[in-house]
C-alpha positions in Angstrom: 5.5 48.9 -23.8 7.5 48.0 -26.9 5.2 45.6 -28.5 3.2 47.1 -31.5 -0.6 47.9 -30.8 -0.9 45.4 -33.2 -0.3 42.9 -30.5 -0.5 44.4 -27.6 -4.7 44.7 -27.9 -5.7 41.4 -29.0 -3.3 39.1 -26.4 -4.8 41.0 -23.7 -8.0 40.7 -24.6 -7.9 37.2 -25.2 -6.0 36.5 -21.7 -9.0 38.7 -20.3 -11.8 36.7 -21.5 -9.8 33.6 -21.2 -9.7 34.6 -17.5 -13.2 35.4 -17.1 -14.1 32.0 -18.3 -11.9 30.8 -16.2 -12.7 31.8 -13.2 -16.8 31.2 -13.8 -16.6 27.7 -15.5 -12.7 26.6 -14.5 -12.3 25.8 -18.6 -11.3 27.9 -21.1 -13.0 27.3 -24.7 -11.5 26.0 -27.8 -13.9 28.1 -29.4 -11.6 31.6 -27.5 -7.8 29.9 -28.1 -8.0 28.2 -31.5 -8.8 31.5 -33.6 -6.3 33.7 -31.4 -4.0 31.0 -32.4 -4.7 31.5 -36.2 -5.3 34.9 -36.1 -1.7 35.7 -34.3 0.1 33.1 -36.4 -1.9 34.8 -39.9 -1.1 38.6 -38.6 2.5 37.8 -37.9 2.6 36.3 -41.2 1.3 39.1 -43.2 3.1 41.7 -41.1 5.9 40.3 -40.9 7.0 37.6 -43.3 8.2 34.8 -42.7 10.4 35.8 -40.0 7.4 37.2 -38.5 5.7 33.6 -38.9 8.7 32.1 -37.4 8.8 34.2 -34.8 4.9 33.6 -34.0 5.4 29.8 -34.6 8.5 29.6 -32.3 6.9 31.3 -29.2 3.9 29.0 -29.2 5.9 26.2 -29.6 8.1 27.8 -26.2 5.1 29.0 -24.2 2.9 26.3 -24.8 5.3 23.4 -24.4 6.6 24.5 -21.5 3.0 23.7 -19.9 2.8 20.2 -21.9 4.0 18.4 -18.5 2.1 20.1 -16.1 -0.9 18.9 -18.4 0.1 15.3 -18.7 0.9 15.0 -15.0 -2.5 16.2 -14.3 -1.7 20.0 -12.5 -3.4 21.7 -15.0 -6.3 21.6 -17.5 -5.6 21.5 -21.7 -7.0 24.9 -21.8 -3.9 26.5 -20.2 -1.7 25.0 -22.5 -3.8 26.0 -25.3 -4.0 29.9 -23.9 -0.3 29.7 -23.5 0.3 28.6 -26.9 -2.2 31.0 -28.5 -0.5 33.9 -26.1 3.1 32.9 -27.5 1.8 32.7 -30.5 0.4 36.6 -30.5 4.0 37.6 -28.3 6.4 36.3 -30.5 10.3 35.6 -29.1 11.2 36.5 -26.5 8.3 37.7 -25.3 7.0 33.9 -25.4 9.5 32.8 -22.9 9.2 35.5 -20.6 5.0 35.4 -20.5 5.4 31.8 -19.7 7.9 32.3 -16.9 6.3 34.9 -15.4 2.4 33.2 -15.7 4.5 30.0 -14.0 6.2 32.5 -11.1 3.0 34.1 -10.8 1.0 30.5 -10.4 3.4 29.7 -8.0 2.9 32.8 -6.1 -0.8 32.2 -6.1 -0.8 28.4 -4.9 1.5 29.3 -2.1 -1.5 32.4 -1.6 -4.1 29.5 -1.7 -2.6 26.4 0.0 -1.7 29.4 2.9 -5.3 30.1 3.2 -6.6 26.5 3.2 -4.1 25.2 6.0 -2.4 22.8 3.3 1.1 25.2 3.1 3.0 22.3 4.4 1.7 19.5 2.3 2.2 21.8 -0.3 5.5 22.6 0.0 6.6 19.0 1.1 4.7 17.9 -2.3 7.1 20.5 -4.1 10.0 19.2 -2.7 8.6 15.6 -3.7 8.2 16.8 -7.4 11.2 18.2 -7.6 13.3 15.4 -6.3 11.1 12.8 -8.8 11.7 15.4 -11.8 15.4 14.7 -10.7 15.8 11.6 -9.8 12.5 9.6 -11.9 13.3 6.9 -9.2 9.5 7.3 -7.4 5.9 7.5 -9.2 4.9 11.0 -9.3 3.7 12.7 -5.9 0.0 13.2 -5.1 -1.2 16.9 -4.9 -2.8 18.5 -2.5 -5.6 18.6 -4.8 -6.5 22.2 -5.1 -7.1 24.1 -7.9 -7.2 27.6 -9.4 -7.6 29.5 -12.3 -4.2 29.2 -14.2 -5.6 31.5 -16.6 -5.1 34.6 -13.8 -1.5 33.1 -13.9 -1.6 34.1 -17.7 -2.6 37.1 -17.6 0.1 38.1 -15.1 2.6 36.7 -16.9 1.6 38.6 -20.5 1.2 41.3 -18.8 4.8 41.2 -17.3 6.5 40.1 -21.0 4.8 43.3 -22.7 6.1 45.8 -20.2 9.1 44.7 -20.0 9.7 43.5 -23.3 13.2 45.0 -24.5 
């Protein structure tokens, strides 16, 4: 891992608990994002200037906007997006970009897992190809899920997990 200790400790502990309370309650608490957000943002800061800050500010902005649709389409809760954010905030660029890529690949991975178990693959994958011909084309209302949910948090910790080891 490249990332400082710094870093690496408190992003994976917040994607831990984050997780935790995900999977028991299916939300993840303000009360857990909000202070890693301004904790992260406040370290980078005093570490490491105002680049540092920029940096901080720049990868939540990147991880956690990339989840702003799948929030306002309904896919997935505000406290993912929050988490995100708070976890882009903590990994900086370009480890922002790659913990939200991965935590989406690995979401992926897992609803294909899931849909697979529940005997839904095929409305699943026909409501993929749905989505992705609306996100094109924005010439039908948005496609109806299937309807099940997971943790997305699990997704999160994945994909942080992937950005600090591979982190160049």
């Amino acid at each position: 891992m490249n990332a400082p200790l710094w870093v690496v400790a408190p992003v994976l502990v917040l994607v831990a608990l984050a997780a935790r309370a995900d999977v028991r309650t299916r939300r993840i608490p303000n009360h857990l994002t909000f202070p890693a957000l301004v904790i992260a943002l406040a370290s980078h800061a005093a570490i490491g200037g105002r680049d540092g800050f920029a940096g901080a500010i720049t990868g939540m902005a990147i991880a956690g906007g990339v989840l702003i649709p799948g929030w306002l389409m309904g896919w997935m809760g505000a406290g993912d997006v929050k988490l995100m954010a708070a976890a882009g905030a903590w990994l900086g660029m370009p480890g922002a970009v790659l913990a939200v890529l991965a935590a989406l690949v690995a979401g992926g991975v897992a609803s294909l897992g899931i849909a697979l178990r529940r005997g839904v693959l095929r409305q699943a994958l026909q409501g993929a190809a749905v989505i992705a011909a609306w996100g094109v084309s924005r010439t039908s209302p948005p496609p109806v899920t299937t309807g099940i949910r997971f943790p997305f948090a699990l997704a999160v910790v994945a994909g942080v997990t992937f950005a600090l080891i591979v982190r160049v």
